[in-house]
DRENZA-49868 format. One line per 4 residues: number of its first residue (from 0); their letters; for each residue x, y, z negated of N, C-alpha, C. Coordinates in steps of 0.02 Angstrom, whole numbers. Each point is the difference from the previous one (the first is absolute). Example, Ala and Ser with C-alpha at 12.3 -4.5 7.8 and 13.67 -1.06 7.14 Angstrom:
BEGIN
0 = as = 660:-284:-390:-45:59:0:45:60:0 ~ -18:53:36:42:59:-3:-39:55:-37
REM end
This chain:
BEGIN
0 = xxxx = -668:-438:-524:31:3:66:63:-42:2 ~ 17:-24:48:54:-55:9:71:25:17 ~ 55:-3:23:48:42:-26:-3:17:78 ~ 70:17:39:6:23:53:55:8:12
4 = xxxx = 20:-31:59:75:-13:10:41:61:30 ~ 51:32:-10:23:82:3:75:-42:46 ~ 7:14:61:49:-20:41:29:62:16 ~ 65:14:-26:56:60:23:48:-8:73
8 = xxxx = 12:55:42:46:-17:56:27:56:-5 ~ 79:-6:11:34:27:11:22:69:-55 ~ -1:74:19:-15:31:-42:-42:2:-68 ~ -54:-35:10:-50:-7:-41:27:-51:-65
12 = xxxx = 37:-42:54:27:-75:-64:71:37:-48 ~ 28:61:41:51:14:-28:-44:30:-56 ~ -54:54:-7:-18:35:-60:-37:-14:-44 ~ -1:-98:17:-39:-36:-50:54:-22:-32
16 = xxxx = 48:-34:24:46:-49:-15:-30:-51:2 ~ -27:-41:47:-18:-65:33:-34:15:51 ~ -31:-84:39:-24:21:55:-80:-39:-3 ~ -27:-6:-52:-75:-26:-19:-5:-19:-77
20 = xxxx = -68:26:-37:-16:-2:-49:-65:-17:9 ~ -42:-33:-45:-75:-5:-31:-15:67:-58 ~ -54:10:35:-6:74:-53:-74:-20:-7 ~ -44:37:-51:-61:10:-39:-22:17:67
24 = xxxx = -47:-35:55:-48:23:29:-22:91:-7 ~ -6:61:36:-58:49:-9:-27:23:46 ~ -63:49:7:-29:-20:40:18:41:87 ~ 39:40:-24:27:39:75:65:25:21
28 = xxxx = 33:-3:61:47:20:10:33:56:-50 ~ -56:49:0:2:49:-46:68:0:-66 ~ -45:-36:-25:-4:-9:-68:84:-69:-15 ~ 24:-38:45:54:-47:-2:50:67:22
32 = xxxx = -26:53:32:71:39:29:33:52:-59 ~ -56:-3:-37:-24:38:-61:61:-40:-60 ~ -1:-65:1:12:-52:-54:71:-7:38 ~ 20:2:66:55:-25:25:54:75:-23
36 = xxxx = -35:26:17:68:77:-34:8:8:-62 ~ -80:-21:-41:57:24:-78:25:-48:-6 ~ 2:-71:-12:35:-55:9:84:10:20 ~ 17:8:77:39:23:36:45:55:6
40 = xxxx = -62:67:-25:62:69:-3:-8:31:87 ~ 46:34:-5:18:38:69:29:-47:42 ~ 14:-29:9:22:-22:46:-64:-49:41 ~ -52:-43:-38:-50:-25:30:-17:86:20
44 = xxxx = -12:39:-21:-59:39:10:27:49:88 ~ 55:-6:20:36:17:27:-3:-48:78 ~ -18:-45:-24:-25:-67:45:-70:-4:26 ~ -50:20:-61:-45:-6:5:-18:67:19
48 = xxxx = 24:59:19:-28:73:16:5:-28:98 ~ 24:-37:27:7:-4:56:-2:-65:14 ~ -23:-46:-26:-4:-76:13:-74:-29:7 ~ -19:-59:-6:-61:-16:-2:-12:-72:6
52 = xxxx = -50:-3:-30:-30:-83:-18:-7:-40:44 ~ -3:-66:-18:-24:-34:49:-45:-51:-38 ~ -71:17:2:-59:-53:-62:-11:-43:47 ~ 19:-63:-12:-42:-62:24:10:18:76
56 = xxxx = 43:30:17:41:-11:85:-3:63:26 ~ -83:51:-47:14:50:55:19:47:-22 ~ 45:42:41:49:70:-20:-55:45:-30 ~ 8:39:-74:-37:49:-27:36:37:-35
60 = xxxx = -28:83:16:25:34:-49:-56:43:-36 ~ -46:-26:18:-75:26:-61:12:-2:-52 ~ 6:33:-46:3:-17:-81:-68:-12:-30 ~ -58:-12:41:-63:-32:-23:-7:-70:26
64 = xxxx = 48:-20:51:-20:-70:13:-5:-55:-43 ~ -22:-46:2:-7:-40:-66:64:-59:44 ~ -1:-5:-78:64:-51:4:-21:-98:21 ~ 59:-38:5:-31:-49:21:49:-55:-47
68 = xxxx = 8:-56:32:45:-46:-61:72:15:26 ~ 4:27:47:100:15:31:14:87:30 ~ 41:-3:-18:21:92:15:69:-5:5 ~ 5:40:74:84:30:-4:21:33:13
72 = xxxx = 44:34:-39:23:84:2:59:-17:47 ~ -17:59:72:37:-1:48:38:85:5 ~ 54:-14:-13:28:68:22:-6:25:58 ~ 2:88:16:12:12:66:30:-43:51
76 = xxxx = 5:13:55:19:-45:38:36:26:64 ~ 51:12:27:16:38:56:-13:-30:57 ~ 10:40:52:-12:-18:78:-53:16:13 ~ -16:-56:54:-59:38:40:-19:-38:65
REM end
């Protein structure tokens, strides 16, 4: 599998400490949200209890969706 580009915003970039990485390709949202917290700690996981993806443009928070070559962890978001 080919790698997959991991784009952070905002909250998300703060509990990475950057704002994009290349990571090991896997095969589902699932399973990167899985890899992004132990990696990360509480504070991704804190992001990720109320945030959600964005694979290849479209907003997901399936943890079975399959992944694509770009992903980005979007924090909550206020307004309306």
């Amino acid at each position: 599998m080919a790698d997959v580009l991991v784009r952070y915003f905002a909250a998300a970039a703060e509990a990475a400490g950057r704002e994009e990485e290349s990571l090991p390709s896997l095969p589902t949202v699932g399973e990167l949200r899985g890899m992004l917290i132990e990696r990360y700690g509480d504070a991704m996981a804190r992001v990720l209890a109320s945030g959600s993806f964005l694979v290849d443009g479209v907003v997901s928070r399936d943890d079975g969706r399959a992944l694509g070559s770009r992903v980005d962890v979007l924090p909550p978001f206020a307004g309306g």
